[in-house]
C-alpha positions as CSV (number, residue, x, y, z in Angstrom):
1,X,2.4,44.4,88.0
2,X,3.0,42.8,91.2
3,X,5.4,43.5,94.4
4,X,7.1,40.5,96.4
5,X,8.0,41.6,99.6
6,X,10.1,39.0,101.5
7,X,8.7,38.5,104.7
8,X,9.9,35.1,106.3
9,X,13.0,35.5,107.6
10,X,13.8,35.4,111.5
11,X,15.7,38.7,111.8
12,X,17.8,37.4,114.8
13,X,20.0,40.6,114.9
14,X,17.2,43.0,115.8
15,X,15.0,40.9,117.7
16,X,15.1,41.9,121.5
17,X,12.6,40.6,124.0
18,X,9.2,39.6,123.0
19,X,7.9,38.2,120.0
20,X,9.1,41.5,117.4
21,X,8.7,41.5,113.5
22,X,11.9,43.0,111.7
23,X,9.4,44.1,109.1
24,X,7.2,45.6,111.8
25,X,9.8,47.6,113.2
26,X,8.1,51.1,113.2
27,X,9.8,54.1,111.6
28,X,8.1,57.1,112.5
29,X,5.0,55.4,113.3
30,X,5.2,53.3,110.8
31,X,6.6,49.7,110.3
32,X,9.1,49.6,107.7
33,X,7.3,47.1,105.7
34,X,4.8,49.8,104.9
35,X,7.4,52.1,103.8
36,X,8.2,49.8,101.5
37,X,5.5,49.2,100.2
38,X,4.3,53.3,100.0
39,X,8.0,53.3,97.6
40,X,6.4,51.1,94.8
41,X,2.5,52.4,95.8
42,X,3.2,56.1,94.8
43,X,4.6,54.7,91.3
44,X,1.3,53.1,90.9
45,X,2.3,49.2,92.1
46,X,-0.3,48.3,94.7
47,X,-0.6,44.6,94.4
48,X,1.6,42.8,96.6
49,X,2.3,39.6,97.8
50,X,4.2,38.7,101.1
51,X,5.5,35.5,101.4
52,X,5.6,34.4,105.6
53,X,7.9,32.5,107.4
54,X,8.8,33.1,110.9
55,X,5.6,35.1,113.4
56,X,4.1,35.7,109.9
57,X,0.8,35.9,112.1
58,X,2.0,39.4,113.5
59,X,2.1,40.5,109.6
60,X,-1.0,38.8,109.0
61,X,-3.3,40.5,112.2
62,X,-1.6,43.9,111.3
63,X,-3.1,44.1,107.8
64,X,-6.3,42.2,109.1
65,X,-6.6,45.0,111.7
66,X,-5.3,47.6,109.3
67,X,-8.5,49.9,109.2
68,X,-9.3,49.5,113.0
69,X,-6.1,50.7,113.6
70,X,-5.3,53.7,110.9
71,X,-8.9,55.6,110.5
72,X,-11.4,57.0,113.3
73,X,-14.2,54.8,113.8
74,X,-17.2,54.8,115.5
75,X,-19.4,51.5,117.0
76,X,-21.2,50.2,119.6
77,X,-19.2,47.7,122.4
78,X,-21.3,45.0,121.5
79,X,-21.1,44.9,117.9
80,X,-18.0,46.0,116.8
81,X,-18.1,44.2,113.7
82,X,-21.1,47.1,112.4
83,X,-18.1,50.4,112.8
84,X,-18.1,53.0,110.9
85,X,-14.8,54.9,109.9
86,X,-14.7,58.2,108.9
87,X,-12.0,60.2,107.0
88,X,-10.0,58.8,103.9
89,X,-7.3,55.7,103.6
90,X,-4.3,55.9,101.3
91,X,-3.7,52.4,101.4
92,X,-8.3,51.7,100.5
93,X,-6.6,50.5,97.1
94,X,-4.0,48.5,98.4
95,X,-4.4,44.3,97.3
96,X,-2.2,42.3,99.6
97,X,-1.6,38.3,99.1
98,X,-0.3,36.4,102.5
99,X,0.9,33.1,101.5
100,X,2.8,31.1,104.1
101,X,5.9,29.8,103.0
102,X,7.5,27.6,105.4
103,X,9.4,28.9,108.6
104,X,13.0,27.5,107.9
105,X,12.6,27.7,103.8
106,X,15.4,29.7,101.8
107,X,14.0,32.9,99.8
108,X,14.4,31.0,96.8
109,X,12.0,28.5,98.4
110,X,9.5,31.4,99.2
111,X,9.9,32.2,95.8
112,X,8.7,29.2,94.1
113,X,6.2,29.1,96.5
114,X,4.2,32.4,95.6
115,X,4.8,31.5,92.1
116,X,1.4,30.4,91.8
117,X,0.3,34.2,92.5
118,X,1.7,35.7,90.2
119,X,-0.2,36.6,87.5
120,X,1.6,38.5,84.6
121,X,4.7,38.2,83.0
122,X,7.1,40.0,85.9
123,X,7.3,41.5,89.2
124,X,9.2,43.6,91.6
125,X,10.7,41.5,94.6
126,X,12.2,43.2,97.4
127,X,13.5,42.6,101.1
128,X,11.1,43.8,103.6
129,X,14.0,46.0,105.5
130,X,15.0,48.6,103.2
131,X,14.6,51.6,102.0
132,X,15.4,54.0,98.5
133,X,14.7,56.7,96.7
134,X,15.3,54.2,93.8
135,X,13.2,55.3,90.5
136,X,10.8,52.5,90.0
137,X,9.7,53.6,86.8
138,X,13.9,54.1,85.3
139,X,14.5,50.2,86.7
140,X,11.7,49.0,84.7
141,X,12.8,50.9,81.9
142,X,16.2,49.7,82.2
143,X,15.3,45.5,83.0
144,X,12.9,46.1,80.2
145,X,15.4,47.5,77.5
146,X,18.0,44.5,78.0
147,X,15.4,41.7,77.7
148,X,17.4,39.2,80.5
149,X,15.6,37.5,83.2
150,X,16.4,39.0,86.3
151,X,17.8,42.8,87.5
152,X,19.1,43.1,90.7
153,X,19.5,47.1,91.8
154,X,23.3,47.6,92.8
155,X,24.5,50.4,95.6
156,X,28.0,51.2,96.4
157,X,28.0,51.6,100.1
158,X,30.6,53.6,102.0
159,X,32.9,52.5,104.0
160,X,32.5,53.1,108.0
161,X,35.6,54.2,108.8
162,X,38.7,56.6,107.7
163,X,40.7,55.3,105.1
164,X,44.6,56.2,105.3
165,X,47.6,55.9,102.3
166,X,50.8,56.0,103.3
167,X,54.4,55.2,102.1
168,X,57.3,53.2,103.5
169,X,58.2,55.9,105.7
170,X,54.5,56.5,107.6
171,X,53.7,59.6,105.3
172,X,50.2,60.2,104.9
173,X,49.6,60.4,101.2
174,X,45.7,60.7,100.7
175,X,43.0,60.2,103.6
176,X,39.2,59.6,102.9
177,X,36.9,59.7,105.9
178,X,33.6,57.7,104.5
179,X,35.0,56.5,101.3
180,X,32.7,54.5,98.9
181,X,33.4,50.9,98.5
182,X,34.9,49.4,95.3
183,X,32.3,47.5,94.7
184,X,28.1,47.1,94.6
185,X,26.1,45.4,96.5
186,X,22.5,44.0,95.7
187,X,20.1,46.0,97.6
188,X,16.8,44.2,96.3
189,X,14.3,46.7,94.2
190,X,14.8,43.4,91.7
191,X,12.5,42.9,88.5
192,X,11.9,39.3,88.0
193,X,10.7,37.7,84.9
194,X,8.1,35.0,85.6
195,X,9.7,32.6,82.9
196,X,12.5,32.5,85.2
197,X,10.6,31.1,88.1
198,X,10.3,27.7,86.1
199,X,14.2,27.5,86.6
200,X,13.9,27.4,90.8
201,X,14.9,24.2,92.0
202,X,13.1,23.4,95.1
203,X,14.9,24.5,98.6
204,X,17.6,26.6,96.1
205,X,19.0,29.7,98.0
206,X,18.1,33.2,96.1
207,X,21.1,34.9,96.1
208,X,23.6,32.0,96.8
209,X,22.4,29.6,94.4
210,X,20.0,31.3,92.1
211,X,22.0,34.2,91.3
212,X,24.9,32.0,91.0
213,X,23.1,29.9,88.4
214,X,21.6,33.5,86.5
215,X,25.3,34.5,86.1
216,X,26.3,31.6,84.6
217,X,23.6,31.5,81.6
218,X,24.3,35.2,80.9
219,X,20.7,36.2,82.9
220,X,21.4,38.6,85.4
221,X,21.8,42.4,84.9
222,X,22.3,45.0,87.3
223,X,20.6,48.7,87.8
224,X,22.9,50.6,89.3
225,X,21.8,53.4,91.7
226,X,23.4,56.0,93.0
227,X,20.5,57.7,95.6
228,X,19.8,56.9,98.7
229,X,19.7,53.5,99.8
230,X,19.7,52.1,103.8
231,X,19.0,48.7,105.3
232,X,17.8,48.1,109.0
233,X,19.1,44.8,110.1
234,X,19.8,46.1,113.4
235,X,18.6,48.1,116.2
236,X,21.3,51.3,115.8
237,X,20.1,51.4,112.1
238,X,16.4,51.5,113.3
239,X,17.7,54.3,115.4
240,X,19.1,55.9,112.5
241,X,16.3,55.4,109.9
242,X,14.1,57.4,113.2
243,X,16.1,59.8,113.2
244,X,16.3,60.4,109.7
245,X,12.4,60.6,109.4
246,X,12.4,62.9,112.8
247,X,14.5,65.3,110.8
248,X,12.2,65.9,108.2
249,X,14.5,65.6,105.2
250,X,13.5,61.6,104.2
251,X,15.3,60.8,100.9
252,X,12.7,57.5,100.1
253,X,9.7,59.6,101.0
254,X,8.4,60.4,97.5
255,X,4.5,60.2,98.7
């Protein structure tokens, strides 16, 4: 079963100076595509497809330089292209699919656009900026048991700041620092069935059009986790992701 990673977008709230890669972002000393895609690896997932948009040639030379980069090698100068590596790679099994997609296209539009490569009758599709102790194997369980097209994994995010209730008077009745929200939030860590991929109207938004359209034929269902769960959109939440590996207790590290 395959994993689609979405790739393409421009991540204009993290960019700084120079030509970065949201997904590239390192956490630890790793970008957070890869922890990402370790998540569904270690349940046994390894096939994965990354639809590009926007400096997908940054994606593309780090996979393409993937070995040179993460094992020990040995060569000569002059003919680097006969090195030998030494030591093992947990990633050796890893298939990975680069399709370009378009640089302005909406993820729907990416979507359709990998369709071709996927081969059975589902797959995972995910946002290449987040991170969950999420049990893969439970979600397929649970997308599998209700038979509907799509599941989207739902998170109930807390609030940033101190809730107060008072009365008329200015009483403080209850206070809640951190509360969680009301609602959920789609967090990706979707299953997709490939049937529905025959219903994407070319250039239709994902989530905006999509999921609007999946509500309204009764085809979207919801996993709802209750774990970890935390996006990196900007640079304070990179900070905080670093900090959370530099601690040593990592909630989506399940390798």
């Amino acid at each position: 079963m395959q994993t689609v990673i979405f790739c393409g977008g421009k991540g204009t709230r993290i960019r700084g100076s120079g030509p970065q890669k949201k997904e590239l972002v390192e956490i630890g000393d790793r970008p957070i595509l890869w922890h990402v895609m370790k998540i569904f690896a270690t349940h046994g997932y390894q096939d994965f497809v990354l639809p590009l948009g926007y400096r997908g040639d940054l994606i593309r030379r780090y996979f393409l330089e993937y070995e040179w980069m993460n094992r020990d090698l040995c060569f000569r100068l002059g003919t680097p292209e006969d090195a030998t590596y030494e030591g093992e790679n947990d990633e050796s099994d890893w298939q990975v699919t680069l399709i370009d997609t378009g640089l302005e296209s909406s993820k729907g539009e990416r979507v359709r656009r990998i369709a071709p490569h996927i081969t059975g009758e589902r797959f995972f599709l995910t946002y290449g900026d987040g991170v969950t102790d999420v049990d893969v194997a439970d979600l397929l369980q649970f997308h599998r048991s209700h038979g509907k097209w799509v599941t989207v994994t739902g998170y109930r995010p807390v609030y940033n700041l101190g809730v107060v209730e008072a009365d008329a008077e200015g009483h403080v009745t209850a206070y809640r620092q951190y509360p969680p929200l009301d609602h959920w939030i789609n967090v990706g860590f979707m299953v997709v069935e490939r049937a529905a991929l025959d219903r994407l109207e070319p250039g239709m938004d994902w989530e905006s059009g999509f999921f609007v359209w999946l509500v309204g034929v009764g085809q979207l269902m919801m996993y709802q986790h209750t774990g970890f769960w935390c996006k990196m959109d900007t640079f304070k939440e990179a900070q905080e992701l670093n900090e959370i590996w530099e601690s040593g207790n990592v909630p989506w590290k399940t390798w």
